[in-house]
CHARMM internal coordinates of N, CA and C (Angstrom, degrees):
IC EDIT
DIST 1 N 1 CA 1.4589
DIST 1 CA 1 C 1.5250
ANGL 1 N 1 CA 1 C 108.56
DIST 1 C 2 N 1.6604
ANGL 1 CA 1 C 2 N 111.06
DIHE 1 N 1 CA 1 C 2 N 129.16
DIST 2 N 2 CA 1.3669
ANGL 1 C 2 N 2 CA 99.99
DIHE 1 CA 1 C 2 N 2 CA -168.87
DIST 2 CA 2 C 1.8040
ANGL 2 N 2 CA 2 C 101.83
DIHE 1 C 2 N 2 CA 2 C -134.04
DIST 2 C 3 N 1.3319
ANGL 2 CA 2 C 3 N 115.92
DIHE 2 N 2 CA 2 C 3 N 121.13
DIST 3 N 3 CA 1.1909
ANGL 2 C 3 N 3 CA 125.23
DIHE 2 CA 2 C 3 N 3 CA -179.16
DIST 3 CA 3 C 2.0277
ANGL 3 N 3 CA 3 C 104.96
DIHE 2 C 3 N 3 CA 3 C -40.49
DIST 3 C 4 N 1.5472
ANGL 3 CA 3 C 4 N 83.12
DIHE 3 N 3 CA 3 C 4 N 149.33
DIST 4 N 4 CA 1.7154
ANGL 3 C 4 N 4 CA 99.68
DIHE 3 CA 3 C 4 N 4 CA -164.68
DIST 4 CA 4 C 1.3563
ANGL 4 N 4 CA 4 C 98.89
DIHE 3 C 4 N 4 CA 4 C -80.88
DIST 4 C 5 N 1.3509
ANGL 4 CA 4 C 5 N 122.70
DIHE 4 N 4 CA 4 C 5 N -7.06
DIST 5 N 5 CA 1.6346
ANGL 4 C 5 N 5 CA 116.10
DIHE 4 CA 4 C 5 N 5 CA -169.31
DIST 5 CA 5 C 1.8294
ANGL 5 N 5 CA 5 C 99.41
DIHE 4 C 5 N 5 CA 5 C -98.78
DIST 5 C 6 N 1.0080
ANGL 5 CA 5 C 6 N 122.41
DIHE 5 N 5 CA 5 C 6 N -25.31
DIST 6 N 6 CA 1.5220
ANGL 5 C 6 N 6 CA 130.23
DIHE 5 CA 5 C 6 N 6 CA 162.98
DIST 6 CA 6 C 1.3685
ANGL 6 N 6 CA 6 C 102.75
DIHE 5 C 6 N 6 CA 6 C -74.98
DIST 6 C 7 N 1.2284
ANGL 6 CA 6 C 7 N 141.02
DIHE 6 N 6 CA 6 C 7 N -77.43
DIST 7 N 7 CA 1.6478
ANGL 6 C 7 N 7 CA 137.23
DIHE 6 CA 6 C 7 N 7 CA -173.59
DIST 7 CA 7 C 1.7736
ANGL 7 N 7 CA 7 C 94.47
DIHE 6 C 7 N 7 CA 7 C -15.50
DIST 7 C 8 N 1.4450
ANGL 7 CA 7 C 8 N 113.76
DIHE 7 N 7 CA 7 C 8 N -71.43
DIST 8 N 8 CA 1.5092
ANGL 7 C 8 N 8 CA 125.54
DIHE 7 CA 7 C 8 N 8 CA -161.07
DIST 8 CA 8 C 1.4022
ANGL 8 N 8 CA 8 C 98.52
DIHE 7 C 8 N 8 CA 8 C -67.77
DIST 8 C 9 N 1.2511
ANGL 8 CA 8 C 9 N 129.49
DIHE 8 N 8 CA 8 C 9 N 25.28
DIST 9 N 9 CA 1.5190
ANGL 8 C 9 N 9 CA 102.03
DIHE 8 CA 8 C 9 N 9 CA -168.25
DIST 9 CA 9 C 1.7487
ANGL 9 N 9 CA 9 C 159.17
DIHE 8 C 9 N 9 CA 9 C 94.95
DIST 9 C 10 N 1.5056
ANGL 9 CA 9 C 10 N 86.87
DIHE 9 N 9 CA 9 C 10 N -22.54
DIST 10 N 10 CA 1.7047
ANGL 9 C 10 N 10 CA 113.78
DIHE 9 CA 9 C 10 N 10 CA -153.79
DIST 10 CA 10 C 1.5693
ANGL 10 N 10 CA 10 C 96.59
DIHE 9 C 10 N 10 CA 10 C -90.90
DIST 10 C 11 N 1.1653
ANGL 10 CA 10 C 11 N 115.54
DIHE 10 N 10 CA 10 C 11 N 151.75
DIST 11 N 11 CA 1.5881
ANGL 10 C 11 N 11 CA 120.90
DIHE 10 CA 10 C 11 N 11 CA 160.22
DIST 11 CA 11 C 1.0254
ANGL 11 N 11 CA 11 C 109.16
DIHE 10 C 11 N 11 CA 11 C -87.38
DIST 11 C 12 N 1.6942
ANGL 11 CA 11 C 12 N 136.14
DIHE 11 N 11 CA 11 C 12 N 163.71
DIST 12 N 12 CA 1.2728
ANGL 11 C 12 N 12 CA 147.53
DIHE 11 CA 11 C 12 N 12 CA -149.75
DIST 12 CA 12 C 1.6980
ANGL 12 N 12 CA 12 C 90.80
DIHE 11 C 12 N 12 CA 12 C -61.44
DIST 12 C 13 N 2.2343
ANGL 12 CA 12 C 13 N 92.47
DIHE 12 N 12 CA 12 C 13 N -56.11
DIST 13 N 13 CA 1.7848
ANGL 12 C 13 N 13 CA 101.19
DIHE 12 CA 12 C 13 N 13 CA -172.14
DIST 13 CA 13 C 1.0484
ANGL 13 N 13 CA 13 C 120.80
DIHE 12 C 13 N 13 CA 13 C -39.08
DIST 13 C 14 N 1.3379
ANGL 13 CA 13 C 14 N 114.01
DIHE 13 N 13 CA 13 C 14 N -53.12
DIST 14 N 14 CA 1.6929
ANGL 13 C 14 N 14 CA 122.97
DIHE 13 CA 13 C 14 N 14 CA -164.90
DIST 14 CA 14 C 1.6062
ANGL 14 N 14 CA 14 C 104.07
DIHE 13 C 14 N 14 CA 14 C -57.26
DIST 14 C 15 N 1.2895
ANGL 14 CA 14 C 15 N 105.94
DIHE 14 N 14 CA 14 C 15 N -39.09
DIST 15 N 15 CA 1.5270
ANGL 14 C 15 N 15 CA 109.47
DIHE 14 CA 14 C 15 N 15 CA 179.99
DIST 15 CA 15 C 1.5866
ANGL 15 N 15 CA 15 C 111.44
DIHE 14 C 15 N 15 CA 15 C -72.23
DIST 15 C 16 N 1.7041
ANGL 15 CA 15 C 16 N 113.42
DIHE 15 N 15 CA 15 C 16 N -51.24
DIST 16 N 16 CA 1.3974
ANGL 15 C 16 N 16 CA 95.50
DIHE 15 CA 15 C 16 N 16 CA -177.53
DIST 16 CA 16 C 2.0429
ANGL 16 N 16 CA 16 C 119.04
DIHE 15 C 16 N 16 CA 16 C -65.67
DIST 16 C 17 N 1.6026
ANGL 16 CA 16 C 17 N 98.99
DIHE 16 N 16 CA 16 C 17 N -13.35
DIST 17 N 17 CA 1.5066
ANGL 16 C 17 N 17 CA 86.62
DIHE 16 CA 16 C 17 N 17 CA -177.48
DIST 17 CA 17 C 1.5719
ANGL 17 N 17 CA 17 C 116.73
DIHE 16 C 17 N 17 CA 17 C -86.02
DIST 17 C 18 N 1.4719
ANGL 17 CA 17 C 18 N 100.97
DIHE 17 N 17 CA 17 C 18 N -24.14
DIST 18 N 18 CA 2.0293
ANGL 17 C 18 N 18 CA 103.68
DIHE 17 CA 17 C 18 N 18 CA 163.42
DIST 18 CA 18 C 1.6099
ANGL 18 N 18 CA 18 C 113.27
DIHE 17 C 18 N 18 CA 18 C -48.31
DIST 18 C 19 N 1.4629
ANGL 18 CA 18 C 19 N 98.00
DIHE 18 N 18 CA 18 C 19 N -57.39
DIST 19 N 19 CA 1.2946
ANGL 18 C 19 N 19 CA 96.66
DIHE 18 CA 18 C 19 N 19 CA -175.96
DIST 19 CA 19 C 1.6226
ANGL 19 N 19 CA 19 C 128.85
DIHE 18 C 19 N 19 CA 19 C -55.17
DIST 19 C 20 N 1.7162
ANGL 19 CA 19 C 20 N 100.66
DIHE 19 N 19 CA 19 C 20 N -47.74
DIST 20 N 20 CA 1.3738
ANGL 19 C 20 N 20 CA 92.89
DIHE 19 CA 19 C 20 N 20 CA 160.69
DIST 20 CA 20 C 1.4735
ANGL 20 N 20 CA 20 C 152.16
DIHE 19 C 20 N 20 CA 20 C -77.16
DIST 20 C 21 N 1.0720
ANGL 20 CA 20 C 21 N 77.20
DIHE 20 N 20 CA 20 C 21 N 12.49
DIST 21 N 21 CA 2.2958
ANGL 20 C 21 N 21 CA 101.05
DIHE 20 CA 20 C 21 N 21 CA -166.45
DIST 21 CA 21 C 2.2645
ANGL 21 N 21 CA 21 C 83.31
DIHE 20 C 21 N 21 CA 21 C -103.26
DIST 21 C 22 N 1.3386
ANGL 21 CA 21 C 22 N 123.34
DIHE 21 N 21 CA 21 C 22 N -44.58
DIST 22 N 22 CA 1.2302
ANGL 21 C 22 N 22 CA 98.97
DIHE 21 CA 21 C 22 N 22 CA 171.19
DIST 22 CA 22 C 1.4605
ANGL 22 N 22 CA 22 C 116.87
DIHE 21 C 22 N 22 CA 22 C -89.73
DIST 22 C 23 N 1.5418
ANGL 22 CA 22 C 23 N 134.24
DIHE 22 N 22 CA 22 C 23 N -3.15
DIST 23 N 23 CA 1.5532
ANGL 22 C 23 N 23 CA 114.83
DIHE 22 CA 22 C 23 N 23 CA 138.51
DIST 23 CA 23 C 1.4625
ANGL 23 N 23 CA 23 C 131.69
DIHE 22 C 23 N 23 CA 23 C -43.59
DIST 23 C 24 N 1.3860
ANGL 23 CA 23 C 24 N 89.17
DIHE 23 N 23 CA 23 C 24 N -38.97
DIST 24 N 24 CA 1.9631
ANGL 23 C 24 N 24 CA 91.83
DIHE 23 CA 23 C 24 N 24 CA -174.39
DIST 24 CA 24 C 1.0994
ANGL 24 N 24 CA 24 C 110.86
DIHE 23 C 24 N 24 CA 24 C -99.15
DIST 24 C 25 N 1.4286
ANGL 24 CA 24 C 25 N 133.56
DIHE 24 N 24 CA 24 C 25 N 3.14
DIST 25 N 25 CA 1.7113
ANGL 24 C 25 N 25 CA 124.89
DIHE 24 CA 24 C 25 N 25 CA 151.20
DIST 25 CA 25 C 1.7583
ANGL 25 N 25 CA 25 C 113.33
DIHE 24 C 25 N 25 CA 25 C -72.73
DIST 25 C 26 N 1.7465
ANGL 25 CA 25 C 26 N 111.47
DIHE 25 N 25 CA 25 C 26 N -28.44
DIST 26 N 26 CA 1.2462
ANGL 25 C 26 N 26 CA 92.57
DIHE 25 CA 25 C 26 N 26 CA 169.51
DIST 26 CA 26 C 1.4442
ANGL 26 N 26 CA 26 C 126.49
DIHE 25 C 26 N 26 CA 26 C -94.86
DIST 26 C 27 N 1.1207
ANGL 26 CA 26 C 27 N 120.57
DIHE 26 N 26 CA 26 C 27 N 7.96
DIST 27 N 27 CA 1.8936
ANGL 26 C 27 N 27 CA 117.58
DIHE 26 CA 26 C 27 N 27 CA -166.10
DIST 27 CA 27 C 2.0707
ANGL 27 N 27 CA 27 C 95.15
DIHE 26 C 27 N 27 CA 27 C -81.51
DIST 27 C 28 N 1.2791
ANGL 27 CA 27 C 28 N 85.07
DIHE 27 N 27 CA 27 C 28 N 152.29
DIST 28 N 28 CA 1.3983
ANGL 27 C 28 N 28 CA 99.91
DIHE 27 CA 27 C 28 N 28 CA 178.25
DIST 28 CA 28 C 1.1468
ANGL 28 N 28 CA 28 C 126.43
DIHE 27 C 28 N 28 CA 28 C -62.21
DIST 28 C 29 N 1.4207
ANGL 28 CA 28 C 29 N 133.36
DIHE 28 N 28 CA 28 C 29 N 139.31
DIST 29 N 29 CA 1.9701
ANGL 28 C 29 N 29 CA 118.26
DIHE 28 CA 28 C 29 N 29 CA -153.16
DIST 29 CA 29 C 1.6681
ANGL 29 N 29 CA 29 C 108.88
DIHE 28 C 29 N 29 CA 29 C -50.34
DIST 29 C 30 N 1.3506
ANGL 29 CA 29 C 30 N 98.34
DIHE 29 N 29 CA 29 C 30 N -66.58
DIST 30 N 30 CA 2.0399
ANGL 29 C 30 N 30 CA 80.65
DIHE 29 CA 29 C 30 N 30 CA -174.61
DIST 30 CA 30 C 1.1054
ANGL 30 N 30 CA 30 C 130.45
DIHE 29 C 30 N 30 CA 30 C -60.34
DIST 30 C 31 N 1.4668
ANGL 30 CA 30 C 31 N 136.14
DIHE 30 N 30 CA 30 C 31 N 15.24
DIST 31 N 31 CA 1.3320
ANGL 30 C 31 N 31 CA 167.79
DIHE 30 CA 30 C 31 N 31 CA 143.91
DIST 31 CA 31 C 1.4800
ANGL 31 N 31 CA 31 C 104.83
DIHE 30 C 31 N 31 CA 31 C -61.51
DIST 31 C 32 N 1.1892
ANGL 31 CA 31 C 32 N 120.34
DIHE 31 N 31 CA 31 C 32 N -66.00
DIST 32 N 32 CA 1.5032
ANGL 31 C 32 N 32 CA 139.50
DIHE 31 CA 31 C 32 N 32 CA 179.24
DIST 32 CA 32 C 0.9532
ANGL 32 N 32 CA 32 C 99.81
DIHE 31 C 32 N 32 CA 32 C -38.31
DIST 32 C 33 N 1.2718
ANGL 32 CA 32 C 33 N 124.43
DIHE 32 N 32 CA 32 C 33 N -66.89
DIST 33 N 33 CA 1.8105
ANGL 32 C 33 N 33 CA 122.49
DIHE 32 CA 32 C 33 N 33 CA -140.19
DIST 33 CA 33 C 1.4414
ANGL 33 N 33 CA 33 C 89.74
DIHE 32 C 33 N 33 CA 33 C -77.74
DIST 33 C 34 N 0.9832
ANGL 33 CA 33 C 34 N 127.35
DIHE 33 N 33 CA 33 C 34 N -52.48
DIST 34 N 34 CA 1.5381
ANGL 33 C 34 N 34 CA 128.69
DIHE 33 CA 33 C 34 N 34 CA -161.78
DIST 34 CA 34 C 1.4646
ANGL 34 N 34 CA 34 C 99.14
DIHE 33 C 34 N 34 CA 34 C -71.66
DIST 34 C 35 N 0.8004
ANGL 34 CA 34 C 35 N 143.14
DIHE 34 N 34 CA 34 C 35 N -12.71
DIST 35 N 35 CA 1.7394
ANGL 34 C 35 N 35 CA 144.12
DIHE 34 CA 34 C 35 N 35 CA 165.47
DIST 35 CA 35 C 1.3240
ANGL 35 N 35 CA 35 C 97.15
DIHE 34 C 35 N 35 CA 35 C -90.38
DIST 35 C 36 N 1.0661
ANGL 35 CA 35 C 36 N 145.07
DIHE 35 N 35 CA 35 C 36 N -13.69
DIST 36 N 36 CA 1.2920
ANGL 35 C 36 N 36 CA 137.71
DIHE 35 CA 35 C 36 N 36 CA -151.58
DIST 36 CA 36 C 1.6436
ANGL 36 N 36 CA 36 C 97.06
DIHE 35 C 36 N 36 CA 36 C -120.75
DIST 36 C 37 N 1.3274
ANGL 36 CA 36 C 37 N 115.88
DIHE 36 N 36 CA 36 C 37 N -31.49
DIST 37 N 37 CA 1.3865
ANGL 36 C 37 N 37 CA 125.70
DIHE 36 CA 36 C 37 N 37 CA 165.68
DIST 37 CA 37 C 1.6226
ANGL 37 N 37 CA 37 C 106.63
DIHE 36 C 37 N 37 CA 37 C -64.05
DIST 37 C 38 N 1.5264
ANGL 37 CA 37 C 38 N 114.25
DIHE 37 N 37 CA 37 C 38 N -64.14
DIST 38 N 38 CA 1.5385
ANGL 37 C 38 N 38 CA 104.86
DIHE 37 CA 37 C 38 N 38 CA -168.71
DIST 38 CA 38 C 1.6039
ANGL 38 N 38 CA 38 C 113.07
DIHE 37 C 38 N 38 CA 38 C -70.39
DIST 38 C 39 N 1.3572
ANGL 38 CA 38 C 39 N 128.83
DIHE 38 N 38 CA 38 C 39 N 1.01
DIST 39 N 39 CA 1.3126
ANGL 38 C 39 N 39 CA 129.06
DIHE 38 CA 38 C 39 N 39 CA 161.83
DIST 39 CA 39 C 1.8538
ANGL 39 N 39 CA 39 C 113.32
DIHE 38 C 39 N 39 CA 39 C -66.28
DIST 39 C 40 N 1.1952
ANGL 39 CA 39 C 40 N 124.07
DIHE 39 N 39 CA 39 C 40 N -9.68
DIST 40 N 40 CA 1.4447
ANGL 39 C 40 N 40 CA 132.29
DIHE 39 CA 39 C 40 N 40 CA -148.93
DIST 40 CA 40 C 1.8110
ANGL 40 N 40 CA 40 C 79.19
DIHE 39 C 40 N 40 CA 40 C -81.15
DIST 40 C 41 N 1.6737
ANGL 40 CA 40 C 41 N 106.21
DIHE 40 N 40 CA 40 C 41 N 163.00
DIST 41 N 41 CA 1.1248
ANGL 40 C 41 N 41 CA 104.27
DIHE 40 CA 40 C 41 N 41 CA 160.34
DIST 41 CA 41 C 1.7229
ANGL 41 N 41 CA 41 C 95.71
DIHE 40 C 41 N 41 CA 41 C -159.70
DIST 41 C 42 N 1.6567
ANGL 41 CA 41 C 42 N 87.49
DIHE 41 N 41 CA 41 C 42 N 145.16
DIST 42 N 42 CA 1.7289
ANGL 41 C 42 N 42 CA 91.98
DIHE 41 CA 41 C 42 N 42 CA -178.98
DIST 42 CA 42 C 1.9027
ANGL 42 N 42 CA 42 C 108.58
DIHE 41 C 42 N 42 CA 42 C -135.00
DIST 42 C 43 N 1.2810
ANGL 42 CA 42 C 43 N 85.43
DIHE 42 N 42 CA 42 C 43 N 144.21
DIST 43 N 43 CA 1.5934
ANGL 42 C 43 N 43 CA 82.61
DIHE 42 CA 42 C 43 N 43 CA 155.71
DIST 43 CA 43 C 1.2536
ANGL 43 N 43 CA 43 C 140.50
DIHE 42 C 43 N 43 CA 43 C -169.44
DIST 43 C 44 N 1.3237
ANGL 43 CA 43 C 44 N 120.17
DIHE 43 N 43 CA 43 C 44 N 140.47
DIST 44 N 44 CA 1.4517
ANGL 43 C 44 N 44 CA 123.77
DIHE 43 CA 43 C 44 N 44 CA -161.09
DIST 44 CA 44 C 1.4228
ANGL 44 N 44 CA 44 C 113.62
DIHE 43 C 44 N 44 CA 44 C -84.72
DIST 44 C 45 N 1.2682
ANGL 44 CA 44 C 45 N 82.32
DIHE 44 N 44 CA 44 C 45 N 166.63
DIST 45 N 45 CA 1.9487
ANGL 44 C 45 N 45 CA 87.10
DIHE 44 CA 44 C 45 N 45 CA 173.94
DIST 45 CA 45 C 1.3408
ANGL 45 N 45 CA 45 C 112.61
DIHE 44 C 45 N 45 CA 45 C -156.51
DIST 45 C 46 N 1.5630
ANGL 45 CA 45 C 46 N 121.14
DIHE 45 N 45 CA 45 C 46 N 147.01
DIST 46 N 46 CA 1.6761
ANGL 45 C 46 N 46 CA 114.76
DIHE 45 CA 45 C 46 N 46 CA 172.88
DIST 46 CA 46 C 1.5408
ANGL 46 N 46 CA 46 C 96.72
DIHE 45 C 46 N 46 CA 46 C -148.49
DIST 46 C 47 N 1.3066
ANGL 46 CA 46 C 47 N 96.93
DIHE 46 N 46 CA 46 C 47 N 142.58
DIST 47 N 47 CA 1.3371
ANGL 46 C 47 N 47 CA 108.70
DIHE 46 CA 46 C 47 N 47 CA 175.33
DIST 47 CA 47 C 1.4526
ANGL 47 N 47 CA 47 C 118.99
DIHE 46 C 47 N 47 CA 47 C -82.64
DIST 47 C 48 N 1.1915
ANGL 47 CA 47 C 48 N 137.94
DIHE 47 N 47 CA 47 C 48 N 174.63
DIST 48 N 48 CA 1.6255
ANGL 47 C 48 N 48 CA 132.63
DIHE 47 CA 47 C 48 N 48 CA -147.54
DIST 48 CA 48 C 1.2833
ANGL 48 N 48 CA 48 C 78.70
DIHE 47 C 48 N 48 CA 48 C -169.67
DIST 48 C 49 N 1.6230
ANGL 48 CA 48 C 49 N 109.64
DIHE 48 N 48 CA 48 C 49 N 123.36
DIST 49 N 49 CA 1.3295
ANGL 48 C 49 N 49 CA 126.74
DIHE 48 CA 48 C 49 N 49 CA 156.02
DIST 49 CA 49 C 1.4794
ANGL 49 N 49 CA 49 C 118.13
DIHE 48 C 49 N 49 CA 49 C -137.19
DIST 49 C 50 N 1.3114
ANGL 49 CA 49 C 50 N 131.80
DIHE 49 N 49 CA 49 C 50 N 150.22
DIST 50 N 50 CA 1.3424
ANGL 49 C 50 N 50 CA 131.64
DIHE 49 CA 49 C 50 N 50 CA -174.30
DIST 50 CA 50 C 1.8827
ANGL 50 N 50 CA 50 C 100.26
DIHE 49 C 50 N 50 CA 50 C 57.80
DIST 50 C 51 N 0.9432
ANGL 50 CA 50 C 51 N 130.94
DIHE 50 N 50 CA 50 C 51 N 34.43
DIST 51 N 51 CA 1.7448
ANGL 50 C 51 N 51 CA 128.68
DIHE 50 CA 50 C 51 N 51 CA -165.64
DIST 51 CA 51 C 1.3585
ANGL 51 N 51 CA 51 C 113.75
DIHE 50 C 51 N 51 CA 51 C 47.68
DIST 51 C 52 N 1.7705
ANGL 51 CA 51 C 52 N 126.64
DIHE 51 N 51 CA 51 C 52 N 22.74
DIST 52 N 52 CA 1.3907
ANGL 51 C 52 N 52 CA 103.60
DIHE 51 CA 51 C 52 N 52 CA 160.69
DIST 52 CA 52 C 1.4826
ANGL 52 N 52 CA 52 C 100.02
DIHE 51 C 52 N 52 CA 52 C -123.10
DIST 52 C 53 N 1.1722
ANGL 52 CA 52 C 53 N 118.18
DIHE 52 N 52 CA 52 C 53 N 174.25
DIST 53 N 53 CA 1.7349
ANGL 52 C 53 N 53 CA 137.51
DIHE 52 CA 52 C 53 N 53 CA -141.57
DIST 53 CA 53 C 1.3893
ANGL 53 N 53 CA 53 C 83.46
DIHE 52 C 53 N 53 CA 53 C -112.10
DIST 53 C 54 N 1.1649
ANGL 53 CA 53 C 54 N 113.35
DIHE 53 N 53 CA 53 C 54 N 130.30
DIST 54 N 54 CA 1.4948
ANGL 53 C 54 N 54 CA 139.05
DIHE 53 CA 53 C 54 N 54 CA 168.50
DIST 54 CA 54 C 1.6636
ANGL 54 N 54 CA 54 C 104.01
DIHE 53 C 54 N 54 CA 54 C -70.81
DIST 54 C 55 N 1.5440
ANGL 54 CA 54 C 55 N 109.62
DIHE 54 N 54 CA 54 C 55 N 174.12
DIST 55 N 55 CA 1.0119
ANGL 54 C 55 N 55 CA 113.86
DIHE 54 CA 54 C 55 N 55 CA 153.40
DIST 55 CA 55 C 1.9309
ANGL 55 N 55 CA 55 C 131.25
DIHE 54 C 55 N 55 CA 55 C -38.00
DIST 55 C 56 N 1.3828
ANGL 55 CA 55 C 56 N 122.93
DIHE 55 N 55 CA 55 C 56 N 134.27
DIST 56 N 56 CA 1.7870
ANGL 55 C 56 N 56 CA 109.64
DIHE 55 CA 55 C 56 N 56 CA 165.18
DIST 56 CA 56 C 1.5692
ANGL 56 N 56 CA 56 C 108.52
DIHE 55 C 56 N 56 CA 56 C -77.40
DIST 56 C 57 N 1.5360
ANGL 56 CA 56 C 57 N 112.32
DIHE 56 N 56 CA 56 C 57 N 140.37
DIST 57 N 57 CA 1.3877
ANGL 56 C 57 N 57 CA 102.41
DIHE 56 CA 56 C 57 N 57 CA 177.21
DIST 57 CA 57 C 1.3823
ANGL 57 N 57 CA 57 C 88.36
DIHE 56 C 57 N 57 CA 57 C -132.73
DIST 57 C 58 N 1.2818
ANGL 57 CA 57 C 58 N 116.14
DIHE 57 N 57 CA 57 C 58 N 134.31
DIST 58 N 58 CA 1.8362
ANGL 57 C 58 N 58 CA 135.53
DIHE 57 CA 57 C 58 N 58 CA 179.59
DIST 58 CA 58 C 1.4641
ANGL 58 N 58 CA 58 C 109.85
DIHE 57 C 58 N 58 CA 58 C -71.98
DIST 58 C 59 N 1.4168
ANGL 58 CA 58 C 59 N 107.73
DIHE 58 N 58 CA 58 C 59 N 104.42
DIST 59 N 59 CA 1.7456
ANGL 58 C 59 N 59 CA 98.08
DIHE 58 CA 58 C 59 N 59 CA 172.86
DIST 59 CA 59 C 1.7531
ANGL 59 N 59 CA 59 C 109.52
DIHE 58 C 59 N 59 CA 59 C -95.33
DIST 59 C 60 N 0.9059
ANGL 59 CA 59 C 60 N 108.46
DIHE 59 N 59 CA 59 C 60 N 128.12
DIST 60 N 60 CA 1.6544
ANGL 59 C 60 N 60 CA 127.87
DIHE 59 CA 59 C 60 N 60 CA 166.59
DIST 60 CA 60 C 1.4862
ANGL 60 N 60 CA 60 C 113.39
DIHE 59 C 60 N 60 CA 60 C -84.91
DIST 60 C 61 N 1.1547
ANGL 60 CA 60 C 61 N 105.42
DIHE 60 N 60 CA 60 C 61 N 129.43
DIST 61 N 61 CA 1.9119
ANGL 60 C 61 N 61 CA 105.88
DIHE 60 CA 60 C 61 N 61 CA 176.77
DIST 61 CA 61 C 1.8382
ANGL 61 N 61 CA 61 C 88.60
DIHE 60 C 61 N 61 CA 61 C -101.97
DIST 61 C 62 N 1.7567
ANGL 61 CA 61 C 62 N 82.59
DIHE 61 N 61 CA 61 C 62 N 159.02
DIST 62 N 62 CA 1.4258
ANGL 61 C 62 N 62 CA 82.48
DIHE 61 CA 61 C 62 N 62 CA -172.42
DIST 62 CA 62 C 2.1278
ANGL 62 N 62 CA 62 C 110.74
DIHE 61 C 62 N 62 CA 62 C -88.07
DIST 62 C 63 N 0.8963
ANGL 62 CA 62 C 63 N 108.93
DIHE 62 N 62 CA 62 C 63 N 116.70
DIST 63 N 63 CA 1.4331
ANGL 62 C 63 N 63 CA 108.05
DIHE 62 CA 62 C 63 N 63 CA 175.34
DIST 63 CA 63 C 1.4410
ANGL 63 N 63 CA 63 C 130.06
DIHE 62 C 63 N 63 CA 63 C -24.93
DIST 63 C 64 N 1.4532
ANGL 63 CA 63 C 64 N 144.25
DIHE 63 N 63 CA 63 C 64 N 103.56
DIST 64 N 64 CA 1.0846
ANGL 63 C 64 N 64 CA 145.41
DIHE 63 CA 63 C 64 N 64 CA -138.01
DIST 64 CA 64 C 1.8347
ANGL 64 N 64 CA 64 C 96.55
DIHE 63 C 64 N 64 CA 64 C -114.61
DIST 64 C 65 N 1.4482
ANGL 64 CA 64 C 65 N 103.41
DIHE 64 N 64 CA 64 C 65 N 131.44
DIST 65 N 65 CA 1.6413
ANGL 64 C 65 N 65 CA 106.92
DIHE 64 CA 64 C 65 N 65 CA -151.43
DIST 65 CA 65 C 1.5972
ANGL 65 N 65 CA 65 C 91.24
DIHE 64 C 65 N 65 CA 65 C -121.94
END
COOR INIT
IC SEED 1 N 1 CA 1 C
IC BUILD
């Protein structure tokens, strides 16, 4: 028995993020936002020279539509 998301091709991800991108088009708006918040992802970075920590600078990916 072989999962339907492998037959087509798909990696587990691709499958778990379809699936969850059409959970969160249907949940009810104040439901939404807060699912729609913990989907966010950020991340910082600082460079380290001589062993002390540079400035943090926030990288943003660009949102994929």
């Amino acid at each position: 028995m072989s999962f339907y998301w492998r037959e087509v091709g798909m990696t587990y991800l691709q499958y778990a993020n379809i699936t969850a991108r059409a959970l969160r088009s249907v949940l009810k708006d104040e439901f939404k936002v807060q699912a729609l918040k913990r989907e966010e992802q950020y991340l910082k970075m600082a460079k380290w020279t001589a062993g002390k920590q540079g400035e943090n600078k926030l990288l943003i990916p660009e949102i994929e539509k």
